[in-house]
C-alpha positions, 0 to 999 in steps of 0.5 A: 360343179353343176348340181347334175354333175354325177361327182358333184356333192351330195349326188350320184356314184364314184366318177373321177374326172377321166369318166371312170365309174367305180362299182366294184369295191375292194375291202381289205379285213385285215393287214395280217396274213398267215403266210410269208410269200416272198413277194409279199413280206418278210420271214418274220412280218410285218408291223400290223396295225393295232386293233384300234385302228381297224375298222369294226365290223359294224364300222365295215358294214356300214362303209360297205352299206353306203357304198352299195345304196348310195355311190353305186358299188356293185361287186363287193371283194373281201381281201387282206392280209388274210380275210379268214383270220377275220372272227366275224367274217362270216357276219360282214359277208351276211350284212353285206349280201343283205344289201338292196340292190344285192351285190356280187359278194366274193372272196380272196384268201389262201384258203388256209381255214376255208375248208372249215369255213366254206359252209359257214361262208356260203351260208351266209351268201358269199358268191365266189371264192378267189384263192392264192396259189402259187404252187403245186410243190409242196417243197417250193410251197415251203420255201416260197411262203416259209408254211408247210401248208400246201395240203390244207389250201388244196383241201380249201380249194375243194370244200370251195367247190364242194360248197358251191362258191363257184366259178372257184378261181386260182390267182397264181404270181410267177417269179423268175427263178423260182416257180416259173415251172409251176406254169404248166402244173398249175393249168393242169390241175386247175383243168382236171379240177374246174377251177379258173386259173388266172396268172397275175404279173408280179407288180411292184408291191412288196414290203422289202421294194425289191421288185424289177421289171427286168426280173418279172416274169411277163404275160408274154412268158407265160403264154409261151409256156403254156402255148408249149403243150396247149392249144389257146384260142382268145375268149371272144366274150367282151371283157368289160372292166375284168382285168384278165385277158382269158383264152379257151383252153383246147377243147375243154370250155375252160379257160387260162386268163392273165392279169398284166397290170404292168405291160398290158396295164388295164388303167383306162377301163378300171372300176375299183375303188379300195378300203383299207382295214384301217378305213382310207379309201384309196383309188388305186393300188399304187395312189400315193395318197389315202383319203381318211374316211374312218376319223369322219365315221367316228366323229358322228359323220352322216352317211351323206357327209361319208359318201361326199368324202369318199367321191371326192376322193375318187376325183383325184383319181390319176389316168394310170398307174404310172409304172412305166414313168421314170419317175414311179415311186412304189406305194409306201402300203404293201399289198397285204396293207392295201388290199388286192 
């Protein structure tokens, strides 16, 4: 490669070899979740990754600096697992909106805890909070997590905004057969409280590989639910790299948007790059393959020598995410081990 190639060693940012520049970073905190939703993990877990293998928050920090004032990376999401069971979370958020040039620093999390930890969070610059819900029953939320929490994530989603981490958005999954009528409550409630619902296609990243298309409730079931009793006018604003289509929602300056990773894939204008909690970079959700950065980081690399691994393993990038190919093969990762 020429020495002016923005992916050529030793210069520029996360460019794969079908031009995509990758600025927005996903670091997972933690592969250990306080929930069980049933399309995530089992009942009784997973096998967690043992302490020595995760990166500390020193080591995170760093990643996360080098990314920022050497590769380009300009939105900052920490996910899991569950990101609040992380002790020094609000310290990694601090190191990280100290960066120059500033990142967007956000959050996702079941808020289970983040009624106490919202103050703490945006005192230490966090931008924006992204909370998983799912349901508004507090029977089905039971059944569908196997934790009686609901109460305490709707109490997160308030302190939420109460703490001004806003827009405050609701990513809720939809599965045939169970919460398929949650569509309409959760809209509702989302409109009555200001917060930005976003529907995300279940897509096959479950620890138990169970997942069919044929079962999966589609973005076109869901805007024929909500297209029942709403008016939806599609959001003209550009959408960019964002992965929701988003609609105004009658006359109230809101808006419904939905993430349809499987039948309206977004692959040709992603932007993501991930970090797994135990430091592999993985260029895709559903990539096959991690490039180790967290061995180099203790064996004395350099900044420089870590940014030239992690764009190298951004080259390798495939052009989509190849659900649709008969020969797909889902991630041996679960998405509490990846990093959402």
């Amino acid at each position: 490669m020429r020495p002016s190639d923005p992916a050529a060693p030793g210069s520029g940012g996360l460019v794969d070899r079908h031009g995509r520049v990758a600025t927005d970073l996903r670091v997972s905190l933690t592969d250990r979740c306080n929930l069980r939703c049933t399309y995530c993990m089992p009942p009784e877990g997973l096998d967690w990754l043992p302490k020595v293998e995760v990166l500390t928050d020193e080591e995170i920090i760093r990643l996360v600096r080098i990314g920022v004032e050497q590769l380009g990376i300009r939105e900052v999401r920490f996910t899991g697992g569950e990101p609040l069971l992380r002790p020094g979370l609000p310290g990694i958020v601090a190191a990280a909106t100290a960066l120059r040039p500033r990142p967007e620093v956000s959050l996702t999390t079941n808020a289970i805890g983040l009624s106490r930890m919202a103050p703490a969070l945006a005192a230490a610059g966090l931008d924006r909070i992204n909370v998983s819900l799912d349901t508004l029953d507090r029977a089905r939320f039971k059944q569908h997590t196997h934790r009686d929490r609901l109460p305490d994530v709707l109490a997160g989603l308030q302190a939420a905004k109460d703490a001004g981490l806003t827009p405050v958005k609701v990513n809720a999954v939809l599965l045939r057969g169970i919460n398929e009528d949650d569509a309409l409550p959760l809209l509702e409630y989302c409109l009555e409280h200001g917060y930005e619902l976003r529907f995300i296609e279940q897509m096959p990243l479950d620890a138990h590989h169970a997942w069919t298309r044929s079962e999966m409730v589609t973005a076109e079931d869901i805007l024929g639910r909500l297209t029942a009793t709403h008016t939806l006018v599609p959001d003209v604003e550009d959408r960019g790299a964002a992965p929701a289509e988003r609609w105004l929602v009658d006359d109230t300056g809101l808006t419904v948007g939905i993430i349809a990773s499987v039948t309206r894939s977004f692959c040709g204008a992603c932007d993501r790059t991930r970090l797994t909690a135990d430091g592999q970079i993985r260029n895709c959700l559903f990539a096959r393959e991690e490039s180790d950065l967290r061995t180099a980081l203790r064996n004395g690399a350099s900044d420089a020598e870590l940014a030239d691994r992690w764009r190298i393993a951004t080259l390798s990038k495939l052009p989509g995410h190849g659900i649709d190919d008969p020969s797909f093969l889902q991630p041996s990762r679960p998405m509490s081990a990846i990093g959402g």
